[in-house]
C-alpha positions in Angstrom: 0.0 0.0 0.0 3.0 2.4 0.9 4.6 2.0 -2.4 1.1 2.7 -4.6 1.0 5.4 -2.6 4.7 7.0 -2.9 4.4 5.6 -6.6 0.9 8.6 -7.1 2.6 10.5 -4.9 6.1 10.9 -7.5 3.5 10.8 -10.4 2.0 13.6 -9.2 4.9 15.7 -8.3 6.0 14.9 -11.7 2.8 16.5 -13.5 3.5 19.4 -11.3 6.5 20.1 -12.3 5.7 19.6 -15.8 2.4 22.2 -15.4 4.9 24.5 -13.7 7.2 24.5 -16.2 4.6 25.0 -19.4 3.6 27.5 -17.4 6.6 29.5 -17.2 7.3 29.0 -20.8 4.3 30.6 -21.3 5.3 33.5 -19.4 8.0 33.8 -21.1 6.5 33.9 -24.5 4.1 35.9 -23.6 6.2 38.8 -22.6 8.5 37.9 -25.4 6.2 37.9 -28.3 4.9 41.7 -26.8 8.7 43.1 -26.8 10.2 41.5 -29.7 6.6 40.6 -32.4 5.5 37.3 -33.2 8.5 36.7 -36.0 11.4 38.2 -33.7 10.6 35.4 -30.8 12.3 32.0 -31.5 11.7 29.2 -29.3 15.1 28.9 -28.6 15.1 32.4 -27.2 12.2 31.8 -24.7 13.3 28.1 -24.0 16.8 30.1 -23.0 14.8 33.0 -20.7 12.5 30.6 -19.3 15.8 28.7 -17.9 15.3 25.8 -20.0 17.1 23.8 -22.8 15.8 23.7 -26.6 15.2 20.2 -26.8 12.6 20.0 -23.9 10.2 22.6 -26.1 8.4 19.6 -27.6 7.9 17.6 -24.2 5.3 20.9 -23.8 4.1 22.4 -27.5 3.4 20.5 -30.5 4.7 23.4 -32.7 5.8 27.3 -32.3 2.7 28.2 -33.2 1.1 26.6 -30.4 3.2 28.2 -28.3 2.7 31.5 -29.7 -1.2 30.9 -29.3 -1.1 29.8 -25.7 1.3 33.1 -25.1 -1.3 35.1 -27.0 -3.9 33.8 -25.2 -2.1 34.9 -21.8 -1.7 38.2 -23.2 -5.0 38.7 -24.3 -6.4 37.2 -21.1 -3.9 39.5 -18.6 -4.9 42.8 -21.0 -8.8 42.5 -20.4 -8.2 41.2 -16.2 -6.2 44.4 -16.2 -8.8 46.8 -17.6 -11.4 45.6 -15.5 -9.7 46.0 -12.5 -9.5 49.8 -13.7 -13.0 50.0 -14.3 -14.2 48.1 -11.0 -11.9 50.6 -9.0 -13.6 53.6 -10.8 -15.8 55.5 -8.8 -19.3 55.5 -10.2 -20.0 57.2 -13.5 -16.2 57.2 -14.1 -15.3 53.6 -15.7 -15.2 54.3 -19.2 -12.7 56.9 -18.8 -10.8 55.4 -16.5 -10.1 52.9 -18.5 -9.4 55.4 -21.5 -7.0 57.0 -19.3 -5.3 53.3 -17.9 -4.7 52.6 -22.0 -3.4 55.7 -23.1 -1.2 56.0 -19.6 2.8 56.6 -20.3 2.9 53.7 -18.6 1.0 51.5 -20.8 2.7 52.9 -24.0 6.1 52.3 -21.7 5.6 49.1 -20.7 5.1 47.4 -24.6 6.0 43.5 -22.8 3.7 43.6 -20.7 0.7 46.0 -22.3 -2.2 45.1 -24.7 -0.9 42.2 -27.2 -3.0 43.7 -30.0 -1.4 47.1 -30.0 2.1 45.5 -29.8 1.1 42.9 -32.2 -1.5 44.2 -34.2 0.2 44.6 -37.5 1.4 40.9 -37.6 -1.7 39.5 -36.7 -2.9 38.9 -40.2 -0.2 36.9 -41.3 0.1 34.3 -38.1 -1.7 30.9 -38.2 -5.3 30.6 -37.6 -4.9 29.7 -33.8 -2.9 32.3 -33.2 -5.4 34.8 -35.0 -8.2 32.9 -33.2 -7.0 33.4 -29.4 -6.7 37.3 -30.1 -10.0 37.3 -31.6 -11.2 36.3 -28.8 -10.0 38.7 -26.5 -10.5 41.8 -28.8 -14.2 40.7 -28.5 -14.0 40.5 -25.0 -12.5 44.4 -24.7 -14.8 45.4 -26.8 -17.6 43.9 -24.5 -15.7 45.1 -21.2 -15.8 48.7 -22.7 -19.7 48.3 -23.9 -20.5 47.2 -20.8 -19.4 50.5 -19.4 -21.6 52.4 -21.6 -24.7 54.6 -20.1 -27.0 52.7 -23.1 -25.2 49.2 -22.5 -27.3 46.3 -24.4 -28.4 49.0 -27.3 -26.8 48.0 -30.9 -25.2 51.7 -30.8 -23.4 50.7 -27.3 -21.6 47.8 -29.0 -20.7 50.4 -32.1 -19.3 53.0 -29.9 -17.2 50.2 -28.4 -15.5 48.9 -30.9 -14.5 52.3 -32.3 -13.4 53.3 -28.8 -11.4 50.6 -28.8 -10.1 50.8 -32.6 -9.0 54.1 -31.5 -7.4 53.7 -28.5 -5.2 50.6 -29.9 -4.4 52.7 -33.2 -3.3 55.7 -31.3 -0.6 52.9 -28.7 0.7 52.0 -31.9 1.7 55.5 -33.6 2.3 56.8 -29.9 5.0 54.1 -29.9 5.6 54.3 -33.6 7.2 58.1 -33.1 10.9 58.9 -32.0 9.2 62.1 -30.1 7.9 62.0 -26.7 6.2 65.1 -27.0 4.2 63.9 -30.2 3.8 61.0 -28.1 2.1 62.6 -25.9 0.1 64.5 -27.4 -1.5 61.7 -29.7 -2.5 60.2 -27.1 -3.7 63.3 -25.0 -5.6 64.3 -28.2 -7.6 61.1 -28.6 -8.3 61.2 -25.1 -9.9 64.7 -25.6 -11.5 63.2 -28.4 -13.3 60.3 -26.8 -14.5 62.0 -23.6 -18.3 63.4 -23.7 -17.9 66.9 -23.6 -20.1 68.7 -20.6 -23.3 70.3 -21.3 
């Protein structure tokens, strides 16, 4: 009985390990494929920051791309946590631009690794393999919900609209903000959209 015992007992520590290790892989990839774009992160690369050897990828990922979807999808998934934290800690009323404010922040346009994969990774999107393209489509949809759902009409067809240009905008002016070698045009793309976007008072 002791040894069936020890014998699920090592299994299990085994699987553990294992989980742990996908999971920092992930990690990894995840920041990675944010800093350096889907075609500047090689697996050797991550399998090297992650602390790991090249040959032990496969023990984890049938293929890079995969990989890149399961570090998409972490992306994705740590982007939309993040924003609606930022709207839950909003006082009343306040939410939407909040979260306006928390995208176009110097600190999200800073911090590319660990920011919005679709802003850092929108323009190679189109050319990545359908799983890839699949996990961020499902996280764009659920940003685009998060931000409807902050509307004063939520649940009306022009509440959706509204969202998804809100959020069109806001990732289109991340990527020129971080496009320019000028802070203070930066800056100011980003300060513009934000006059832009917010209801002006009666």
């Amino acid at each position: 009985m002791m040894t069936i015992m020890e014998s699920r007992q090592t299994k299990r520590a085994a699987v553990s390990r294992k989980e742990a290790t996908h999971e920092r892989i992930v990690e990894v990839a995840s920041r990675a494929i944010r800093r350096s774009g889907y075609d500047g992160t090689g697996v050797a690369d991550i399998m090297r920051e992650a602390g790991l050897t090249h040959g032990g990828f496969y023990a984890h990922f049938e293929s890079r791309d995969a990989l890149l979807a399961e570090a998409g999808d972490r992306a994705g998934a740590e982007s939309v946590a993040l924003a609606a934290r930022v709207a839950a800690a909003a006082p009343p009323g306040q939410a939407l631009q909040a979260m306006m404010q928390a995208y176009l922040s110097p600190q999200h346009i800073d911090a590319i690794e660990n920011g919005c994969p679709v802003s850092a990774l929108g323009s190679e999107m189109p050319r990545q393999a359908p799983e890839v393209r699949r996990t961020a489509t499902i996280h764009i949809k659920e940003m685009i919900d998060l931000f409807a759902r902050q509307m004063p009409d939520w649940g009306q067809p022009q509440a959706h609209e509204r969202a998804m240009a809100l959020v069109c905008a806001l990732i289109g002016t991340t990527m020129m903000a971080r496009a320019v070698d000028d802070p203070k045009l930066s800056a100011a793309l980003c300060a513009a959209t934000l006059n832009q976007l917010t209801p002006k008072a009666a």
